[in-house]
C-alpha positions in Angstrom: 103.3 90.1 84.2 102.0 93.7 83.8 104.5 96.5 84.1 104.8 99.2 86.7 104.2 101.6 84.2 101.1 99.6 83.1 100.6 99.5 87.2 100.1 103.0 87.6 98.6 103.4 84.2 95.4 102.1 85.1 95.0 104.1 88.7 96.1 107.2 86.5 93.0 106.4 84.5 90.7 105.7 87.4 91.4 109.2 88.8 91.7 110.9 84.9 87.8 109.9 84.3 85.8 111.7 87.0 88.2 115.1 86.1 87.9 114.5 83.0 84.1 114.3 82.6 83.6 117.6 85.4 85.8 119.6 83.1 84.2 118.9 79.8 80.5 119.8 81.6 82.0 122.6 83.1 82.9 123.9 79.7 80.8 122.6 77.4 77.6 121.0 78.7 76.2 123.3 81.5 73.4 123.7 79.8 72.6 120.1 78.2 72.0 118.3 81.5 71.2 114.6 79.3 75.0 114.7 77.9 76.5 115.8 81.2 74.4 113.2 83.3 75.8 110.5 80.0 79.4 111.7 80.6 79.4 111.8 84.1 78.0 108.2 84.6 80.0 106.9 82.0 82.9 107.7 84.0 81.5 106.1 87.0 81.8 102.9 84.4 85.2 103.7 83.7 86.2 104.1 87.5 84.3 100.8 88.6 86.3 99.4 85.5 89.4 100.4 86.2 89.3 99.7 89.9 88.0 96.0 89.3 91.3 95.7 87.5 94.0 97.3 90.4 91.9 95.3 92.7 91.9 91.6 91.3 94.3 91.9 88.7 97.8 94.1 89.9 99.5 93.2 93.1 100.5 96.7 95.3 101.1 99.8 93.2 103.8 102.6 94.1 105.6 104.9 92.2 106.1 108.9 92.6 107.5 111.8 90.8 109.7 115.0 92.7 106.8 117.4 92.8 108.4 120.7 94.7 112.5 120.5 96.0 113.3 123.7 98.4 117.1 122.8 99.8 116.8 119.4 101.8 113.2 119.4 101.6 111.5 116.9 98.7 108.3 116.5 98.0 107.3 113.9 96.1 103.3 113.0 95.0 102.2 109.4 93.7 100.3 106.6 93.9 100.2 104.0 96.8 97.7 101.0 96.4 97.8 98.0 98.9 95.2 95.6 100.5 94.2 98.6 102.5 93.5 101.4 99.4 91.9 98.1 97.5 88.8 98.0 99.8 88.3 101.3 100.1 88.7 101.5 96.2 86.1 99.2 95.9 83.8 100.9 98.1 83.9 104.1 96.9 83.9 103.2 92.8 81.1 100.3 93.2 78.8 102.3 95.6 79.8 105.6 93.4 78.5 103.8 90.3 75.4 102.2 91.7 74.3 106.0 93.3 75.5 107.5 89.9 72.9 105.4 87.9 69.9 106.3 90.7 70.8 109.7 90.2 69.8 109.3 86.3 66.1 109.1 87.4 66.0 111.1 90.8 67.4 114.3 88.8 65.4 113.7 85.9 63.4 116.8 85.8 66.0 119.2 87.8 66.9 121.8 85.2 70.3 122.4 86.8 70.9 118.5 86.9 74.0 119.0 84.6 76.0 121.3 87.5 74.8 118.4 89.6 76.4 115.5 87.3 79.7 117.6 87.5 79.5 117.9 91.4 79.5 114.6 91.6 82.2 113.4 89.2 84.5 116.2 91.0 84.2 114.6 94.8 84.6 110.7 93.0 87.9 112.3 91.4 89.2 113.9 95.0 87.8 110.9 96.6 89.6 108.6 94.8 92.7 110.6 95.3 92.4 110.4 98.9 92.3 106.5 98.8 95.6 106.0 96.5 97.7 109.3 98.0 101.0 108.0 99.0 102.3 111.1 101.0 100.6 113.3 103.8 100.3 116.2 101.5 98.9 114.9 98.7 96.4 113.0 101.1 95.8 117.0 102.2 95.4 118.2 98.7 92.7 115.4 97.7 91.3 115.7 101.1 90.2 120.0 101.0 89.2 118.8 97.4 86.5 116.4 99.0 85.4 119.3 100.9 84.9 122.0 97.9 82.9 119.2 96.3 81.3 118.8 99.9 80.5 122.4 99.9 79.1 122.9 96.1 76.9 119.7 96.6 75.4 120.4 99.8 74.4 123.9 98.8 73.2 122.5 95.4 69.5 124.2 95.7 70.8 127.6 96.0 67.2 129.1 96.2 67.0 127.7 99.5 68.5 129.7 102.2 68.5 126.4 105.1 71.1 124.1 101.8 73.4 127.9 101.7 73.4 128.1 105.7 74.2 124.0 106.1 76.9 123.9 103.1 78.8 126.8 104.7 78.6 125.5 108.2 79.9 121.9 106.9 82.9 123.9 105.1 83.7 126.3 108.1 84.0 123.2 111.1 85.8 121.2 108.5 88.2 123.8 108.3 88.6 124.0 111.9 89.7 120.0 111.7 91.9 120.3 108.9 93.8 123.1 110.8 94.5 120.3 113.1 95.8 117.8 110.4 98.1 120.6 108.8 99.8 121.3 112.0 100.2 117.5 111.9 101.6 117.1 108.9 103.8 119.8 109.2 105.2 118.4 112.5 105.3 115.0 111.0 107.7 116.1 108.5 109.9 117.5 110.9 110.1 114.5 113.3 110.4 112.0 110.8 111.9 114.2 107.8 109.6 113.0 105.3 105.8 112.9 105.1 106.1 109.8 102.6 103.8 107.0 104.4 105.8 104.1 103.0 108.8 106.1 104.6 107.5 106.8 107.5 105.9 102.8 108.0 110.0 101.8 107.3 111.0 104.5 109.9 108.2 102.9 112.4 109.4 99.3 111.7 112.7 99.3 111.9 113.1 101.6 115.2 114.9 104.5 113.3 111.7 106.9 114.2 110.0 107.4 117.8 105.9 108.0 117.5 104.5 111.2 119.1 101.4 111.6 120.6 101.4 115.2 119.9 101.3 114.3 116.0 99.0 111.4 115.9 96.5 113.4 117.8 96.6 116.2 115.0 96.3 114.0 112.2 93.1 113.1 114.0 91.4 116.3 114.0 91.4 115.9 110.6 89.0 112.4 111.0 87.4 114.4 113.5 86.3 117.0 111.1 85.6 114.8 108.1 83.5 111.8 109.8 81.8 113.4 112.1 83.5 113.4 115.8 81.9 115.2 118.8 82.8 117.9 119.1 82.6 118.6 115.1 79.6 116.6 114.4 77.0 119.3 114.6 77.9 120.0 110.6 76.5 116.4 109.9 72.6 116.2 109.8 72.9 119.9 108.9 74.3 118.3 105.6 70.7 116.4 104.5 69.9 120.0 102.5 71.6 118.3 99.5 69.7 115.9 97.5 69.3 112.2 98.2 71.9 110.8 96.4 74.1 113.2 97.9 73.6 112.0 101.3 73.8 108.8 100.2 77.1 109.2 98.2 78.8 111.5 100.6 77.6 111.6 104.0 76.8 107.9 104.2 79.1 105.8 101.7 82.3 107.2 101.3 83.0 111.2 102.0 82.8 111.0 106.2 84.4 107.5 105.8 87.3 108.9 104.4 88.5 109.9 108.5 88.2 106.1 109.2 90.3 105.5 106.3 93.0 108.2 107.8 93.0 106.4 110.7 93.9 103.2 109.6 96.4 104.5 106.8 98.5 106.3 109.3 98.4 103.3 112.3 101.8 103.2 112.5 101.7 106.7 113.8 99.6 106.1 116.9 100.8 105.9 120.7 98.9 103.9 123.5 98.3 107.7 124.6 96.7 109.1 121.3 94.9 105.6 120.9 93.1 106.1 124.2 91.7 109.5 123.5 90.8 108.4 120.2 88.7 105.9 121.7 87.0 107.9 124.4 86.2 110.2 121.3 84.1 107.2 119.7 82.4 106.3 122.6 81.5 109.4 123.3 80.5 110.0 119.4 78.4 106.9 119.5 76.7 107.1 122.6 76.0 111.1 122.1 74.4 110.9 118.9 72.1 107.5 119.2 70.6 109.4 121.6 70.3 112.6 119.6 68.5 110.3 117.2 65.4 109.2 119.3 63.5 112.9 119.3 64.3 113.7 115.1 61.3 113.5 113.2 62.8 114.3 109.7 63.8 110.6 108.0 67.0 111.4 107.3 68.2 113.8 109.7 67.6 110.3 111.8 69.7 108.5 109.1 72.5 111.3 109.6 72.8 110.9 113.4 72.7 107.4 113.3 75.9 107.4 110.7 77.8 109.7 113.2 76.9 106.7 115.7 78.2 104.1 113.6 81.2 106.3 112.4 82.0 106.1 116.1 81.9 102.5 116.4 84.3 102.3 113.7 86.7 105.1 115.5 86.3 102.7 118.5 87.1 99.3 116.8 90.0 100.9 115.5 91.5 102.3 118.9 90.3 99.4 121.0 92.1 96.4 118.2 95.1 98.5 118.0 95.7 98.9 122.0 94.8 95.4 121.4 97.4 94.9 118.8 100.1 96.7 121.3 99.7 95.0 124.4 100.1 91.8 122.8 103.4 92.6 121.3 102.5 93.1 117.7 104.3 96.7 115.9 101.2 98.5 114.3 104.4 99.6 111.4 104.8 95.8 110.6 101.7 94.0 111.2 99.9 93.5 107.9 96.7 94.0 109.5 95.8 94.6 113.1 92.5 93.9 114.3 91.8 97.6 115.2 92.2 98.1 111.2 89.8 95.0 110.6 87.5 95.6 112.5 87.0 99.5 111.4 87.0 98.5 107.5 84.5 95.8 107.9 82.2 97.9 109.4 83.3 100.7 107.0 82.5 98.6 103.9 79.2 96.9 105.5 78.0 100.8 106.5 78.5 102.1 103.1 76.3 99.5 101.4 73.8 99.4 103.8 73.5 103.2 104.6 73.5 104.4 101.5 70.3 102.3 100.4 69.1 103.6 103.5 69.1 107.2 102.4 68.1 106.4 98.7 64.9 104.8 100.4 64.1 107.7 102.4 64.4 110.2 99.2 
């Protein structure tokens, strides 16, 4: 029976490859764009690896070390992998990889295809981190990290002045969503004295801890921001500026799904109140931008209003099975799986396959 050490060992190495591969192009390969794609897919091969293994091999995985200790506050950072980080795991490595190896031909000729390789390998390190975070803030750490790597992919051709104007637009109304999720966190700390979501779950389920709407709704913004929401979608088809396999990679398969993923890994924060304007913000999302579809003559600014549609349904699903969850008695801090989090995955995990070959056919 493997070890916890062994446990953690093997997420630790998951999350070391990508970082490790961006830092040795950053420092030594900027200018040999064959060794940095090499090292940057072979870590792609290492974090589909490694992922296999947590995900069919080790049961759940937590463990933490005291990061930061200031009088009764603690902060601790560590790992947290259940059924829930295992699916999402598996989309983002498999999809990662596949997109990794169509990159090897797409950037062929581009002579700055090694800063590219590096761009990529940072956002599968912060987006990997975002899927096994087992506190609030280190979820925030991993989650501005996605955005930098957002940022310095989106604006990759920097000789065009349309990629500058759309990577700093997608970094400034991302910001104005994270604003919202660090009030959140901050207030979720002070309600529940610990931003820990396995402490905070045992809080929810055994009655010691009362939900606020107030706190749910700011961890939102943050989803709102990252996948897309009216009214922060307008940084979305902006986005297409990058190249192909960005789109696919980030706006399609994994980056704006990481807001879904919020949602479902803090359920046990939600209210009947918060879940109801979550859900008239993924109508709203879906509706407003299948219509903003129909007049788009660019390919994959089409493709990019269509995922902020579908993002939408999957906000949706998740309110709509979680009020269902509620009114028929189940605790969303106890439940292993409500329907509002099944729902919202499938589609997740469907959308990321199926999108993502969508934008690699449009390139």
């Amino acid at each position: 029976m493997e070890t916890l050490a062994t446990d953690w060992i093997w997420v630790a190495v998951m999350l070391g490859a990508p970082l490790a591969a961006s830092a040795a192009i950053a420092l030594l390969f900027r200018r040999q764009g064959g060794v940095a794609a090499a090292l940057s897919v072979g870590a792609a091969v290492v974090i589909a690896a490694a992922a296999g293994h947590v995900i069919f091999r080790l049961g759940d995985v937590e463990v933490s070390w005291l990061w930061l200790e200031l009088g009764d506050f603690r902060l601790s950072l560590g790992f947290l992998v259940n059924d829930l980080a295992r699916l999402m795991m598996a989309v983002v490595a498999f999809v990662g990889l596949l997109i990794h190896i169509f990159s090897l031909g797409y950037m062929k000729e581009d002579p700055c295809k090694a800063r590219f390789f590096a761009g990529l390998s940072v956002f599968m390190f912060s987006m990997l981190g975002i899927v096994v975070a087992d506190s609030l803030v280190m979820l925030f750490i991993f989650w501005e990290l996605v955005g930098m790597s957002s940022y310095l992919l989106i604006g990759f051709y920097v000789e065009k002045p349309s990629a500058a104007e759309a990577a700093k637009k997608a970094f400034i109304v991302n910001r104005v969503g994270d604003f919202g999720f660090l009030i959140g966190i901050v207030w979720a700390w002070w309600n529940f004295g610990t931003v820990s979501l396995t402490e905070i779950g045992a809080a929810m389920g055994g009655g010691t801890a009362v939900p606020l709407t107030g706190i749910a709704l700011l961890l939102f913004c943050g989803a709102v921001g990252k996948s897309g929401q009216v009214p922060l979608h307008v940084w979305l088809p902006d986005a297409m500026e990058g190249p192909t396999p960005v789109s696919a990679l980030i706006h399609a398969a994994t980056m704006v799904a990481a807001g879904i993923y919020l949602l479902c890994r803090i359920s046990v924060m939600m209210t009947v109140d918060a879940l109801d304007v979550v859900l008239a913000v993924g109508v709203v999302t879906a509706v407003y931008a299948g219509f903003c579809a129909i007049p788009q003559k660019d390919i994959k600014k089409i493709l990019a209003y269509s995922t902020v549609s579908q993002l939408g349904y999957m906000v949706a699903a998740f309110a709509l099975g979680s009020k269902y969850a509620i009114q028929h008695g189940e605790s969303l801090a106890t439940a292993a799986l409500t329907a509002g989090i099944a729902a919202a995955m499938f589609h997740l995990t469907t959308h990321a396959f199926f999108k993502a070959l969508l934008f690699l056919g449009a390139g």
